[in-house]
PyMOL Python script that loads the backbone (N, CA, C, O; Angstrom):
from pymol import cmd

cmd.read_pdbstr("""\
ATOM      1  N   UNK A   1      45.282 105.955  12.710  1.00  0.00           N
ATOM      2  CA  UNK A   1      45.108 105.853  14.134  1.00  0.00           C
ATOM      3  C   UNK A   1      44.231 106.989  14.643  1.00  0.00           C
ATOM      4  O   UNK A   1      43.242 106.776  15.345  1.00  0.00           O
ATOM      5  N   UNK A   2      44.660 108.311  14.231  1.00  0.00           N
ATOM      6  CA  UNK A   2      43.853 109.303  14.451  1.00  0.00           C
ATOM      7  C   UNK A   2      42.608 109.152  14.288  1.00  0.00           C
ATOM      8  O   UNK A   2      41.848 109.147  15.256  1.00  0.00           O
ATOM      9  N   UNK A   3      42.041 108.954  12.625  1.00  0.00           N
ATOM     10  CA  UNK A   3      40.504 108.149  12.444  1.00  0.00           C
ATOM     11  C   UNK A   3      39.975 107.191  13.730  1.00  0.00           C
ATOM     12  O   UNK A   3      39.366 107.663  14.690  1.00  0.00           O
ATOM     13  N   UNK A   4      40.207 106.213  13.629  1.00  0.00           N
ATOM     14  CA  UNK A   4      40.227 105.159  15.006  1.00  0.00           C
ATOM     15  C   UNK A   4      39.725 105.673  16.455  1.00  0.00           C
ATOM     16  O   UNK A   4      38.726 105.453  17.140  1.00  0.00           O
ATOM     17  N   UNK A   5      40.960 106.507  16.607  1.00  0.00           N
ATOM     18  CA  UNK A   5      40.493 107.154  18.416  1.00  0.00           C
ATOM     19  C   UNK A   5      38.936 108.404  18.384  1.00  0.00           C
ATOM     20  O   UNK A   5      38.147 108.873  19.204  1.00  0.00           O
ATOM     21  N   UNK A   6      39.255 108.508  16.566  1.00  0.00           N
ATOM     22  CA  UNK A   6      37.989 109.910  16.838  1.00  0.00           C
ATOM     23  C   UNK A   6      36.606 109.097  17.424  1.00  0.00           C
ATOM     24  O   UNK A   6      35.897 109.191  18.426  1.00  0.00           O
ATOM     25  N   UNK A   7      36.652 108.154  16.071  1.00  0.00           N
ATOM     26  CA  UNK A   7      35.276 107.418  16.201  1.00  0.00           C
ATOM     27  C   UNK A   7      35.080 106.224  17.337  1.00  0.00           C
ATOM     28  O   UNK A   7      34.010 105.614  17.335  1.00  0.00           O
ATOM     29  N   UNK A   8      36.113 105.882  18.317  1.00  0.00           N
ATOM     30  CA  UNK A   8      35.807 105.009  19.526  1.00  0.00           C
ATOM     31  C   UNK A   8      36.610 106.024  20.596  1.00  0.00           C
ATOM     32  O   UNK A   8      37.632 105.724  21.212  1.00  0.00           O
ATOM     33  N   UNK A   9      36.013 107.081  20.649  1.00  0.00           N
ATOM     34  CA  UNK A   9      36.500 108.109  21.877  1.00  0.00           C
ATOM     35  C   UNK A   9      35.876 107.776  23.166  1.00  0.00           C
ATOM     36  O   UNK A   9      36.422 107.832  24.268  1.00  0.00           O
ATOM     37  N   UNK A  10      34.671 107.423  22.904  1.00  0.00           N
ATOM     38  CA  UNK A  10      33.682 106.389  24.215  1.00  0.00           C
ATOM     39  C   UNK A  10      34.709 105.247  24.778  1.00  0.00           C
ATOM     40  O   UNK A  10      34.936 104.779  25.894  1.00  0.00           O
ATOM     41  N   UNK A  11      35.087 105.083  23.799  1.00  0.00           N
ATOM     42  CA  UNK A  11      36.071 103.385  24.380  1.00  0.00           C
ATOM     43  C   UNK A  11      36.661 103.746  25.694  1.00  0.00           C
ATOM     44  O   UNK A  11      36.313 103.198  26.740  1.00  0.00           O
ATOM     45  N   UNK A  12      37.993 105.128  25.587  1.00  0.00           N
ATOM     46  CA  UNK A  12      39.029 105.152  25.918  1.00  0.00           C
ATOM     47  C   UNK A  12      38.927 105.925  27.413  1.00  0.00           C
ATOM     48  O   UNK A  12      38.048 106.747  27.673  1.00  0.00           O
ATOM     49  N   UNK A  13      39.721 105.613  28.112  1.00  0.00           N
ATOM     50  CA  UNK A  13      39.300 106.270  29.568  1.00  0.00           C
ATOM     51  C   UNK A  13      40.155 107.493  29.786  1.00  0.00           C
ATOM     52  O   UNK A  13      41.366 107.319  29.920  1.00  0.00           O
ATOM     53  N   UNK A  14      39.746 108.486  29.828  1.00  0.00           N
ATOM     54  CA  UNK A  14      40.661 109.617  29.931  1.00  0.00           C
ATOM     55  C   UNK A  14      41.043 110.320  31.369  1.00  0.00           C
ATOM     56  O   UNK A  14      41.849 111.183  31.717  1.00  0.00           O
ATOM     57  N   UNK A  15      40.277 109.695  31.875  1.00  0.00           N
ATOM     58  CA  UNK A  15      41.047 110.333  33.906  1.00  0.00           C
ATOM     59  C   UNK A  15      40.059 109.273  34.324  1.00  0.00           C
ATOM     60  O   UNK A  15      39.108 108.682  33.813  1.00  0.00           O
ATOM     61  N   UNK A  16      40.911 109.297  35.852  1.00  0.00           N
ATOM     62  CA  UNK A  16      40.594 108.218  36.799  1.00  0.00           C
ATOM     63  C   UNK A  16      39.143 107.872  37.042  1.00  0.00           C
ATOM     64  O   UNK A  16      38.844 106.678  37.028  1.00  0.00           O
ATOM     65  N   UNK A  17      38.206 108.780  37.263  1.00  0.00           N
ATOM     66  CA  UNK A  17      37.482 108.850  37.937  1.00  0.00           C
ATOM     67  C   UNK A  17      36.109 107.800  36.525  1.00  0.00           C
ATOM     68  O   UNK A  17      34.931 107.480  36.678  1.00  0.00           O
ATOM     69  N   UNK A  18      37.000 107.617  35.408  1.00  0.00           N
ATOM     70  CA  UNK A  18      35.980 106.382  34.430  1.00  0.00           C
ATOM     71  C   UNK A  18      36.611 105.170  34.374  1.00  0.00           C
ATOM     72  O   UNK A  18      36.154 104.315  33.616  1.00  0.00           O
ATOM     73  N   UNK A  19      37.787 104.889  35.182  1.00  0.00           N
ATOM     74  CA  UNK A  19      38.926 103.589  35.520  1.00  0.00           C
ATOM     75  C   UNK A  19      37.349 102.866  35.763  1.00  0.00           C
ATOM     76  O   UNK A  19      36.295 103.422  36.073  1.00  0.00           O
ATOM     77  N   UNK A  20      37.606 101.550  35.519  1.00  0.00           N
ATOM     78  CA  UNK A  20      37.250 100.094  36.082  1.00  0.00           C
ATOM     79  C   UNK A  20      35.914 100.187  35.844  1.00  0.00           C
ATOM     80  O   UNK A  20      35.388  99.307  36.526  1.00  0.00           O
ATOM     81  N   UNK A  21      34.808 100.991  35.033  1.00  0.00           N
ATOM     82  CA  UNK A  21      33.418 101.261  35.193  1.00  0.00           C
ATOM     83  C   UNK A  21      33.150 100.818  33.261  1.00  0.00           C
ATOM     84  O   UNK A  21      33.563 101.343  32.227  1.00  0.00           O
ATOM     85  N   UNK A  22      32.353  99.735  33.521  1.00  0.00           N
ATOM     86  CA  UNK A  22      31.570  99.515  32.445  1.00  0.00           C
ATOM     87  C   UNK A  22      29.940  99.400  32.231  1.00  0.00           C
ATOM     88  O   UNK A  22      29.275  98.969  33.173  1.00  0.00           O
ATOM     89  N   UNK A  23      29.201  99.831  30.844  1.00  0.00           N
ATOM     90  CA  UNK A  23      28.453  99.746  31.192  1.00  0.00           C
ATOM     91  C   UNK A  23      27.410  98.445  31.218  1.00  0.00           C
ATOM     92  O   UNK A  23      27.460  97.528  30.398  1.00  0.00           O
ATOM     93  N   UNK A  24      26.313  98.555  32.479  1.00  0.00           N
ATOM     94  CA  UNK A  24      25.820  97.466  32.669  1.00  0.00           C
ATOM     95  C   UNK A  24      25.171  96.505  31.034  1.00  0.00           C
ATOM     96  O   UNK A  24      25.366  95.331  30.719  1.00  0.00           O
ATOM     97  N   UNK A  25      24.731  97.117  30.622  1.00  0.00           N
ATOM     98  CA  UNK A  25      23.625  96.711  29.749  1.00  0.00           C
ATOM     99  C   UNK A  25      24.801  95.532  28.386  1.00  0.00           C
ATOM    100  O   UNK A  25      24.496  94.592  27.652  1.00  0.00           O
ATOM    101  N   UNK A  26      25.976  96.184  28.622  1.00  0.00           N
ATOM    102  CA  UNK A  26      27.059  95.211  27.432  1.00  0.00           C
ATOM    103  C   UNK A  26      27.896  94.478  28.802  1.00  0.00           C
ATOM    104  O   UNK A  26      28.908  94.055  28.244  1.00  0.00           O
ATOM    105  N   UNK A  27      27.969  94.266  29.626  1.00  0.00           N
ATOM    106  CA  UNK A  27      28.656  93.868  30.904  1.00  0.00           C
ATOM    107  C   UNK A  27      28.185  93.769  31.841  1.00  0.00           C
ATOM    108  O   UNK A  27      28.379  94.678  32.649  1.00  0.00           O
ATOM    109  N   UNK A  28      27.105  92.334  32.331  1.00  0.00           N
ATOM    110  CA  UNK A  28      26.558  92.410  33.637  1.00  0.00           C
ATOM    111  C   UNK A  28      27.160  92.148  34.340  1.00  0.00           C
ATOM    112  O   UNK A  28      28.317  92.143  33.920  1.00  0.00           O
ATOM    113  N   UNK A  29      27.061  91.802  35.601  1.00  0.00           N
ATOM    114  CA  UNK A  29      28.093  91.712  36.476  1.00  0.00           C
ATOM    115  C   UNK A  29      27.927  89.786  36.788  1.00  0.00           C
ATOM    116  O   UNK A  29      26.995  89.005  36.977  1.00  0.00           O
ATOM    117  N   UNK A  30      28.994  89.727  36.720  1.00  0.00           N
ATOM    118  CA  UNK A  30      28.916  88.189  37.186  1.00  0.00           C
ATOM    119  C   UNK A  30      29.705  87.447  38.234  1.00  0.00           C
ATOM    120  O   UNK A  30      30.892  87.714  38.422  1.00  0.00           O
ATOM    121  N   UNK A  31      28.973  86.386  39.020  1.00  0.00           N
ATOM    122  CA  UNK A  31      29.659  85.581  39.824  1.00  0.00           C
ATOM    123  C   UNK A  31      31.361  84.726  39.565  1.00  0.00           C
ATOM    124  O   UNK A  31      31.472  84.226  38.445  1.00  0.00           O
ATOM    125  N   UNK A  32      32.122  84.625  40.144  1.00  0.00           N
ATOM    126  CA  UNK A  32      33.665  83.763  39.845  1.00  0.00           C
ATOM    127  C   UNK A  32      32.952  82.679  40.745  1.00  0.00           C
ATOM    128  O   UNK A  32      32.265  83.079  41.684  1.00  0.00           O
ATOM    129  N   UNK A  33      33.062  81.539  40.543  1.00  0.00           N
ATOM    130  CA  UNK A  33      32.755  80.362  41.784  1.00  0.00           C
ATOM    131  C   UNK A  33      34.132  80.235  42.011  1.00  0.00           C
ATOM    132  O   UNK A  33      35.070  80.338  41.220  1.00  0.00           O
ATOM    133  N   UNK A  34      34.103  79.933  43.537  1.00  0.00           N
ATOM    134  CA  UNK A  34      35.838  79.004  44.120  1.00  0.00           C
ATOM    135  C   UNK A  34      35.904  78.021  44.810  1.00  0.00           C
ATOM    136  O   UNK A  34      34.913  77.550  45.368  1.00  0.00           O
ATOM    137  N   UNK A  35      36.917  77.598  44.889  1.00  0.00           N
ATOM    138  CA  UNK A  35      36.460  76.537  45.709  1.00  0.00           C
ATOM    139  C   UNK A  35      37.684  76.870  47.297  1.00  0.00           C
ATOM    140  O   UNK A  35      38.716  77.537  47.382  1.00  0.00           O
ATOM    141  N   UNK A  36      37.031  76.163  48.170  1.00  0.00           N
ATOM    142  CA  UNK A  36      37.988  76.319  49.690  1.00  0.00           C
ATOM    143  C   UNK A  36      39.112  75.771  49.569  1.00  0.00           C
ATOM    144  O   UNK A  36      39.304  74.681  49.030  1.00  0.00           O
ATOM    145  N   UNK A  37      40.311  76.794  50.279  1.00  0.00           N
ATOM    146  CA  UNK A  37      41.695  76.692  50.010  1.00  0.00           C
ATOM    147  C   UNK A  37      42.120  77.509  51.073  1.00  0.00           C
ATOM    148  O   UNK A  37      41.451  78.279  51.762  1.00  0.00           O
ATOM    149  N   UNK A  38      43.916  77.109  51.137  1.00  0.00           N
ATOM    150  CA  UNK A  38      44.331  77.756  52.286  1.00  0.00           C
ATOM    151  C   UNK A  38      44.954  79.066  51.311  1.00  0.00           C
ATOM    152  O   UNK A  38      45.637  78.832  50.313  1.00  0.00           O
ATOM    153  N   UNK A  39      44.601  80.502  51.771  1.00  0.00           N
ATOM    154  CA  UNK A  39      45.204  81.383  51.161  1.00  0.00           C
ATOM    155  C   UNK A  39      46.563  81.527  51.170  1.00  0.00           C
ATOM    156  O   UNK A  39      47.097  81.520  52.279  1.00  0.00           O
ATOM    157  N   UNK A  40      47.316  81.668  50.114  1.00  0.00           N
ATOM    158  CA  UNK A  40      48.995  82.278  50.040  1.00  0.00           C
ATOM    159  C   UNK A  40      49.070  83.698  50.529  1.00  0.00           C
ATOM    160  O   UNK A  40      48.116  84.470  50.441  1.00  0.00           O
ATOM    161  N   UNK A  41      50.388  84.059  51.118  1.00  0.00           N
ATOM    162  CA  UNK A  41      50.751  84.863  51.220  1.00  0.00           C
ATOM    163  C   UNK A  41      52.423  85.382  50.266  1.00  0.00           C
ATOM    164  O   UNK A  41      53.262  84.808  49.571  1.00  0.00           O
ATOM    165  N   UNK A  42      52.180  86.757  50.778  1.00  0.00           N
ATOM    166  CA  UNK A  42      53.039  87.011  49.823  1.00  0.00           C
ATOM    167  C   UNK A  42      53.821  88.961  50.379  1.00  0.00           C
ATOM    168  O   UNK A  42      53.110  89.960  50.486  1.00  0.00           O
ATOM    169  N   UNK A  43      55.084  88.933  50.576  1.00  0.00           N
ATOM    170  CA  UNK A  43      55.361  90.292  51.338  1.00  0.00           C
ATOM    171  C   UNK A  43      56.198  91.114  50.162  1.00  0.00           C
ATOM    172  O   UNK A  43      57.255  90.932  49.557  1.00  0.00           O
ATOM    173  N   UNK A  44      54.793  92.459  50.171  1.00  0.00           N
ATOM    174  CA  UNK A  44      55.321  93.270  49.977  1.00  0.00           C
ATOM    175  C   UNK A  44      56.863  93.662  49.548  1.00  0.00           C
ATOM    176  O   UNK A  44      57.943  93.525  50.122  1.00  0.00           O
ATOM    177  N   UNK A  45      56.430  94.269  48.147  1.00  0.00           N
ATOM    178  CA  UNK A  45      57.932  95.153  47.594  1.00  0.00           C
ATOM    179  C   UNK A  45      57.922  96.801  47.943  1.00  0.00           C
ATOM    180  O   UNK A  45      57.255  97.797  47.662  1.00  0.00           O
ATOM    181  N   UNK A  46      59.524  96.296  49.029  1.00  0.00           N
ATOM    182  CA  UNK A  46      59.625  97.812  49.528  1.00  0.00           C
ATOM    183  C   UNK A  46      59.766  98.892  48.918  1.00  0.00           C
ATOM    184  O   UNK A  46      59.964  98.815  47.705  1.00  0.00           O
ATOM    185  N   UNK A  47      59.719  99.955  49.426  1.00  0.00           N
ATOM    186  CA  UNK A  47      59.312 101.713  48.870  1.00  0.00           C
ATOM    187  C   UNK A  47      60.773 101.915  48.893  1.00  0.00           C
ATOM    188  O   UNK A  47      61.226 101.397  49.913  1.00  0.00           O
ATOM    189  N   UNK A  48      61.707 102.475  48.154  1.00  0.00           N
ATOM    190  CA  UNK A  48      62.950 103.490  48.516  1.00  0.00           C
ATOM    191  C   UNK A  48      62.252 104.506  49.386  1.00  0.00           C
ATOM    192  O   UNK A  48      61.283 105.221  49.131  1.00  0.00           O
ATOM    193  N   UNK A  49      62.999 104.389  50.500  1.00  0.00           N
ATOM    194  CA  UNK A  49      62.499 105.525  50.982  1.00  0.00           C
ATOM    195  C   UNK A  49      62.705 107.228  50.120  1.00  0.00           C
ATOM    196  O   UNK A  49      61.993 108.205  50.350  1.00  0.00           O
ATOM    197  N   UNK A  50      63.878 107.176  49.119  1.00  0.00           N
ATOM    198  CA  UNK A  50      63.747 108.417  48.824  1.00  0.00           C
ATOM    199  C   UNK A  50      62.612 108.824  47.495  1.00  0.00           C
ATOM    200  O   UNK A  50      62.595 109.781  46.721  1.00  0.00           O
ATOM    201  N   UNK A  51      61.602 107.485  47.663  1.00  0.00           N
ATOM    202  CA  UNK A  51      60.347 107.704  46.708  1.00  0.00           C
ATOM    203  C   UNK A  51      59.224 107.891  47.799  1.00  0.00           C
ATOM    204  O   UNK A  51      58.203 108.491  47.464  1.00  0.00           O
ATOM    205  N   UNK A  52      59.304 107.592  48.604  1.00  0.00           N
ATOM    206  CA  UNK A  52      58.347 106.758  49.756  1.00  0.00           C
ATOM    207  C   UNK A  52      56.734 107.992  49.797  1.00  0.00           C
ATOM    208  O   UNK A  52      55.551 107.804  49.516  1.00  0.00           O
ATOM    209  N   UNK A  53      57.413 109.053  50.229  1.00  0.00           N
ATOM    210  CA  UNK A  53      56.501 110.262  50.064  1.00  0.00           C
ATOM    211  C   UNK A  53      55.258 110.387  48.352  1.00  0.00           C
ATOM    212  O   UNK A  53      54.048 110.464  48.140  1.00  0.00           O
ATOM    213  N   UNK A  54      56.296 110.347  47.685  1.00  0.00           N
ATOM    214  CA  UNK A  54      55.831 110.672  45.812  1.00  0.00           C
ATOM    215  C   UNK A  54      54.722 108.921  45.707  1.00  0.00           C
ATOM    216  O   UNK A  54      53.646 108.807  45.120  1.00  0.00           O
ATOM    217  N   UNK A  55      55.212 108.201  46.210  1.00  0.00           N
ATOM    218  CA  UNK A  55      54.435 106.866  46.096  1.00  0.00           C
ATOM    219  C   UNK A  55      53.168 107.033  47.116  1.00  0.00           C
ATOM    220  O   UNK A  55      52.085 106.554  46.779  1.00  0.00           O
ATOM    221  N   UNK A  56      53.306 107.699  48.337  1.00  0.00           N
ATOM    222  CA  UNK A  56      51.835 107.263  49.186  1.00  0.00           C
ATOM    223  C   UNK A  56      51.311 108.476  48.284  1.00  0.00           C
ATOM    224  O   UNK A  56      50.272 107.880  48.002  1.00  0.00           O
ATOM    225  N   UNK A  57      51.165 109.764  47.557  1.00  0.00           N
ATOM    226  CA  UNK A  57      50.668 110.514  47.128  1.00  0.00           C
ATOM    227  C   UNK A  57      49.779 110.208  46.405  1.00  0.00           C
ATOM    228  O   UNK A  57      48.567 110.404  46.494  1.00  0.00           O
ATOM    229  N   UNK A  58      50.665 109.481  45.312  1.00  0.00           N
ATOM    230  CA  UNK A  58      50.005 108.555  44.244  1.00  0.00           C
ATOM    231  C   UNK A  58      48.774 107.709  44.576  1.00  0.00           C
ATOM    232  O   UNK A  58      47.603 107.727  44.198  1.00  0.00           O
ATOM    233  N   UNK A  59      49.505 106.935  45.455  1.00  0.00           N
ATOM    234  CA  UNK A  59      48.204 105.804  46.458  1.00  0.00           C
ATOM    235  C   UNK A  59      47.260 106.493  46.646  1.00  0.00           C
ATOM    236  O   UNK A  59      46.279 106.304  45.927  1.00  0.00           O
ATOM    237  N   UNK A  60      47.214 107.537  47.676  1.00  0.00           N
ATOM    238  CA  UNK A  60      46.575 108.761  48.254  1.00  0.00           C
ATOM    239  C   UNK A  60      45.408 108.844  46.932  1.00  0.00           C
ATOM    240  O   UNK A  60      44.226 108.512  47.023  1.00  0.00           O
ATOM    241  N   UNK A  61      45.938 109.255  45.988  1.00  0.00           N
ATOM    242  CA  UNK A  61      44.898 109.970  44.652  1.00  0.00           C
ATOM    243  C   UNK A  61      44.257 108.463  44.430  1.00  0.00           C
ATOM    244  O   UNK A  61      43.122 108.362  44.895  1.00  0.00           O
ATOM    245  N   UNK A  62      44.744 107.366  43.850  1.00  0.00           N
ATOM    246  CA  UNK A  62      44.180 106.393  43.013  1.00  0.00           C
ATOM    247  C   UNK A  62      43.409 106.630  43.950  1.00  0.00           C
ATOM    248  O   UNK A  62      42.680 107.575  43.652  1.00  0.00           O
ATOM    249  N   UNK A  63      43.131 106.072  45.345  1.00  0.00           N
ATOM    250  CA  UNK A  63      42.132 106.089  46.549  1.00  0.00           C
ATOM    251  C   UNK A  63      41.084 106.734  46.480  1.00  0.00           C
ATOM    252  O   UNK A  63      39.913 106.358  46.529  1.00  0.00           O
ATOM    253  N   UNK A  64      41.490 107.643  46.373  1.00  0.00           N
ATOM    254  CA  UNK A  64      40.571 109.304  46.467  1.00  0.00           C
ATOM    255  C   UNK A  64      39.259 109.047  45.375  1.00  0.00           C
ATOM    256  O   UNK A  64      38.075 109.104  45.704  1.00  0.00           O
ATOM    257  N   UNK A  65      39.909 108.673  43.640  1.00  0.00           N
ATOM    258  CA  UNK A  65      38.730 108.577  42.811  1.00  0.00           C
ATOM    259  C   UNK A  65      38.390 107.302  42.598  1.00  0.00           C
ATOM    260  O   UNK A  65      37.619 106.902  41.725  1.00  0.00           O
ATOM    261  N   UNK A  66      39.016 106.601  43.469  1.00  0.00           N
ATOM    262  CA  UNK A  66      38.001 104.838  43.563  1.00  0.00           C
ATOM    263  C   UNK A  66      38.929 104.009  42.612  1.00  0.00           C
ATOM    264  O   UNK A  66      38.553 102.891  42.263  1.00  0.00           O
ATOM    265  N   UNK A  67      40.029 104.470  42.215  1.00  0.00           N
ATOM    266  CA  UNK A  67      40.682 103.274  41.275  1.00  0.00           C
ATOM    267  C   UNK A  67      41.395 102.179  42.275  1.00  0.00           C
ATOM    268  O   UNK A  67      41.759 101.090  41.831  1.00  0.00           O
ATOM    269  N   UNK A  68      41.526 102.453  43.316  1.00  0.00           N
ATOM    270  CA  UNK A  68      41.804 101.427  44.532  1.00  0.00           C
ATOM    271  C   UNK A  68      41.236 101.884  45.576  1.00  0.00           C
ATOM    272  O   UNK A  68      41.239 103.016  46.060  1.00  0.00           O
ATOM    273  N   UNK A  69      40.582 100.610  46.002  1.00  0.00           N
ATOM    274  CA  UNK A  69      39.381 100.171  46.760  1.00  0.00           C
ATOM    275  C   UNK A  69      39.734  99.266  47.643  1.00  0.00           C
ATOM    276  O   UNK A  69      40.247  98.215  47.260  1.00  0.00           O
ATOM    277  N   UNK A  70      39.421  99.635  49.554  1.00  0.00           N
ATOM    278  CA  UNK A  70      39.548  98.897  50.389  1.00  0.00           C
ATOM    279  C   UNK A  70      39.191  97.366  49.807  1.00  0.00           C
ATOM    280  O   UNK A  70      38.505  96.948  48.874  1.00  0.00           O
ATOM    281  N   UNK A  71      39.947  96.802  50.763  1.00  0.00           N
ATOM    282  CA  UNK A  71      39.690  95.062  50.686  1.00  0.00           C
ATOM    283  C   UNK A  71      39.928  94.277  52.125  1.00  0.00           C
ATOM    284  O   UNK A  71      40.881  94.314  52.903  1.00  0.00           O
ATOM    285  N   UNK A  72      38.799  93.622  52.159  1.00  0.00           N
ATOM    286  CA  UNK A  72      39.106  92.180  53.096  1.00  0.00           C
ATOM    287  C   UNK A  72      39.764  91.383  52.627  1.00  0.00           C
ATOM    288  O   UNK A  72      40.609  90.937  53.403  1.00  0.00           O
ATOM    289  N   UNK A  73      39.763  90.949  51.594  1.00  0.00           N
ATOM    290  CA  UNK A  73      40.377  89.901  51.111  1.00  0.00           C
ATOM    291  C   UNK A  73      41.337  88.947  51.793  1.00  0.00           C
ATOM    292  O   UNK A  73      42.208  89.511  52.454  1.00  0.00           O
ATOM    293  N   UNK A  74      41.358  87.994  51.780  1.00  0.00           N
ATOM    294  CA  UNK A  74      42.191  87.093  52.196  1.00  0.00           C
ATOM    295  C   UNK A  74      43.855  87.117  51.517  1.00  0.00           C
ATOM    296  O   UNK A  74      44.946  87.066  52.085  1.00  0.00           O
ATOM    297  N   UNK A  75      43.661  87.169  50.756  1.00  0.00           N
ATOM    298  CA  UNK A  75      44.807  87.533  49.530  1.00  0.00           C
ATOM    299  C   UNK A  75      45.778  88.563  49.846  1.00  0.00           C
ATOM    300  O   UNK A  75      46.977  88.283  49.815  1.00  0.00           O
ATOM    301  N   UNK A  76      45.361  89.779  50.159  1.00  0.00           N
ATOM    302  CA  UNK A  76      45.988  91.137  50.882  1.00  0.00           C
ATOM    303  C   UNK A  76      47.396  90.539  50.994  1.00  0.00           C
ATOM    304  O   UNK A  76      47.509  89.330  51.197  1.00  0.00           O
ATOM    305  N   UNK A  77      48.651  91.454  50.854  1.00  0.00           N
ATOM    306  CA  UNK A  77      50.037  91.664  51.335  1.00  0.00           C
ATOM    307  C   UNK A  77      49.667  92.158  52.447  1.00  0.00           C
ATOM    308  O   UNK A  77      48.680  92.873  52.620  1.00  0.00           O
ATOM    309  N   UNK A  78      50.947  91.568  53.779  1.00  0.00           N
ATOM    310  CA  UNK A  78      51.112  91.948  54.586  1.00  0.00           C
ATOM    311  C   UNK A  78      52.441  92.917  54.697  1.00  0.00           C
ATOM    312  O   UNK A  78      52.720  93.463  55.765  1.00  0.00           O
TER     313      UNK A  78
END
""", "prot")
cmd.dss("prot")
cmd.show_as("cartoon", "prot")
cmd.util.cbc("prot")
cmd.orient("prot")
């Protein structure tokens, strides 16, 4: 295993800020087609509040280095 991770160390993502980023030239970017539909909804799983703080922190950071990214989306929890 050790062998393995030496020689595909490129593979592996080691902090946030290389989350979700591939490169173009092996991964272009491509279209999903859809078709028109009425969107589902779906509500939110609540916070304990005695996490509530330690969880928006978290949020807070993913945010910060782009691993979650505003959305319009139709889809969105309310």
């Amino acid at each position: 295993m050790h062998h393995f991770m030496c020689i595909q160390n490129l593979s592996f993502v080691w902090c946030n800020q290389e989350h979700s980023h591939f490169r173009k030239d092996f991964f272009p970017s491509i279209e999903i087609p859809t078709i028109l539909h009425k969107p589902w909804t779906q509500q939110n799983i609540p916070i304990p509040p005695g996490i509530y703080e330690d969880v928006g922190r978290i949020i807070q950071s993913k945010i910060a280095v782009g691993v979650y990214k505003p959305s319009n989306s139709f889809y969105q929890t309310r």
